[in-house]
C-alpha positions in Angstrom: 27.0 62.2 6.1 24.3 61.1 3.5 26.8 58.8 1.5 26.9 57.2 4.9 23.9 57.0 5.8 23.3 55.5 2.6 26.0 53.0 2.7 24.5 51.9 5.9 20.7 51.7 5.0 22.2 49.6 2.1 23.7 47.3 4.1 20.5 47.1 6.5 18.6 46.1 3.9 20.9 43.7 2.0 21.1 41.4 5.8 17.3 42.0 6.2 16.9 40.2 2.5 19.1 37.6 3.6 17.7 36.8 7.0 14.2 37.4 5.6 15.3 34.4 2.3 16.0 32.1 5.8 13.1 32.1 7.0 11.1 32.4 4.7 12.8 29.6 2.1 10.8 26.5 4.1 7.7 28.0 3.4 8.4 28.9 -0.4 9.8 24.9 -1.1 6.9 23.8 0.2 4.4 25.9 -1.4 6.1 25.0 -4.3 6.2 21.6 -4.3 3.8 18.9 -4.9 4.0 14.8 -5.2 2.5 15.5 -9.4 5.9 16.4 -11.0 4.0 18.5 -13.6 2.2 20.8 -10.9 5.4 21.1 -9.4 7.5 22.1 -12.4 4.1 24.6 -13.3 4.2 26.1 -9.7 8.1 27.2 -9.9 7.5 27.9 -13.6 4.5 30.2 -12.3 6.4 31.9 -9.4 9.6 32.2 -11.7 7.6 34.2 -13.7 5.7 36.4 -11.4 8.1 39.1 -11.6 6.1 41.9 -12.6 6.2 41.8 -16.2 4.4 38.9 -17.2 0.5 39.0 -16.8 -1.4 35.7 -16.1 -2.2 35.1 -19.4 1.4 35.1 -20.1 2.2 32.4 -17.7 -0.8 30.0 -18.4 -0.2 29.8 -22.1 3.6 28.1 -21.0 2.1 25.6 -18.2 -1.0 23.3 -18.2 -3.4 25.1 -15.6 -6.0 28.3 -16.2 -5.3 31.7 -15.3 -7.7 30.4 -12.4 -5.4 28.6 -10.4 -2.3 31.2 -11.0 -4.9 33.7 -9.3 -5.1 31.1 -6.6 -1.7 30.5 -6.6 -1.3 34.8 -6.1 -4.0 34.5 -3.2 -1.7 32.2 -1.3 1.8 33.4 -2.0 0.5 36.9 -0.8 -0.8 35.9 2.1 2.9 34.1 2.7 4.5 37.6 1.7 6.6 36.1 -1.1 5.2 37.9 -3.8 3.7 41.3 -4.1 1.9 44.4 -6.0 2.1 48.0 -6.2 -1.9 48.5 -7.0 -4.9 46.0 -7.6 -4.0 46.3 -11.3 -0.5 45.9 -11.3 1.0 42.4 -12.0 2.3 40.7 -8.9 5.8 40.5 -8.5 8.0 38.1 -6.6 10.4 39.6 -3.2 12.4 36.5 -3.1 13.8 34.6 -6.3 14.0 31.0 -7.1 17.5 31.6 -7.4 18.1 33.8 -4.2 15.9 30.7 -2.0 18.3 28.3 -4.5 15.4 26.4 -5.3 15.9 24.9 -8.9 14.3 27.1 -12.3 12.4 24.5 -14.5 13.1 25.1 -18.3 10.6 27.8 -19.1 8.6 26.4 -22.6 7.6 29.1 -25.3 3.7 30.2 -25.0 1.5 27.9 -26.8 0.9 28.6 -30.5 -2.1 28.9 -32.0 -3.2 25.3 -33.9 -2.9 27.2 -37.5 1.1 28.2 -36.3 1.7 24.5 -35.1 1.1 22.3 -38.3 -1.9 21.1 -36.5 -5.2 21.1 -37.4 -7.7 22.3 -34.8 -8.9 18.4 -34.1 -5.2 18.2 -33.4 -4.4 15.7 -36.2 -1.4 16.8 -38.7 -2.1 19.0 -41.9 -1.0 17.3 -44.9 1.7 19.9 -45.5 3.0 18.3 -42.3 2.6 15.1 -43.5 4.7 15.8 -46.8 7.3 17.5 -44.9 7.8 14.7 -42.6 8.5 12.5 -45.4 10.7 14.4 -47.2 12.7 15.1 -44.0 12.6 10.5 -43.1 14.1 10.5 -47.3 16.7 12.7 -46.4 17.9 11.4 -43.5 17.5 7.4 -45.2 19.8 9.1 -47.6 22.5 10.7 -45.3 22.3 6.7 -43.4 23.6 5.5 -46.7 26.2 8.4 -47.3 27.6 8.0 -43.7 31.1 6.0 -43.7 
C-alpha cells in the first residue's frame, strides 16, 4: 500500500510541476527580459544561478549589477513564487528552471578576478609583464605566418 501511495503522490506532484511551469512560464519570460540585452543576459544569468548554492556575492562578481539589485531581483521573483528559501539566511533557490520553462541559459562568465590576477594594473592599464608577453606572443605568431605553406 505505501509503495503505492508513493507512486501516486509521485505522479501528483510531477503533473502539479508541469501545470504549475504553464502558468507560470509567461510571467518568468517576462520578468526576465528586458529591451538592454546586457540586463537581460544578467537577469537569466542571475536566476540561473539562484539555486541555492551560490550567494549574492557569487552571482554579482559574474554580471555587471550590485548585490543590490539581485536583492531586488529576489524581492520580486518571491513575490511571483518562482524562487524560494528555507529561512531568512538561507540562499534563495529557484522552483522552476531556465531549462524546465525552456527559456535559453546565457554562457555563465567566471567571477571577476582581482586587478593583481588579471595583468591589470588597478588604473586598469596593462603591467609591463603584459606588455612583454604580448609581444613575444605577436613574434611568434609573425613567425608561424612565415612557416605556414
Amino acid at each position: 500500500m505505501t509503495e503505492d501511495t508513493d507512486d501516486i503522490l509521485r505522479d501528483i506532484r510531477r503533473w502539479v510541476k508541469i501545470i504549475g511551469i504553464q502558468e507560470a512560464k509567461p510571467a518568468l519570460v517576462e520578468s526576465l527580459s528586458s529591451d538592454d540585452e546586457e540586463e537581460e543576459r544578467d537577469l537569466r544569468i542571475t536566476y540561473h544561478l539562484t539555486d541555492g548554492e551560490h550567494s549574492t556575492r557569487d552571482i554579482s562578481e559574474r554580471i555587471s549589477y550590485s548585490r543590490y539589485w539581485i536583492s531586488s531581483r529576489y524581492d520580486e521573483w518571491s513575490n511571483m513564487g518562482v524562487i524560494e528559501r528555507d529561512g531568512s539566511n538561507s540562499p534563495y533557490e529557484h522552483i522552476i528552471s531556465l531549462e524546465e520553462a525552456g527559456i535559453e541559459i546565457p554562457e555563465i562568465p567566471d567571477p571577476e578576478e582581482d586587478f593583481e590576477d588579471s595583468g591589470e594594473s588597478s588604473d586598469g592599464e596593462e603591467t609591463e609583464e603584459d606588455e612583454s608577453s604580448e609581444s613575444a606572443e605577436e613574434d611568434t605568431a609573425a613567425s608561424a605566418e612565415l612557416t605556414d605553406y
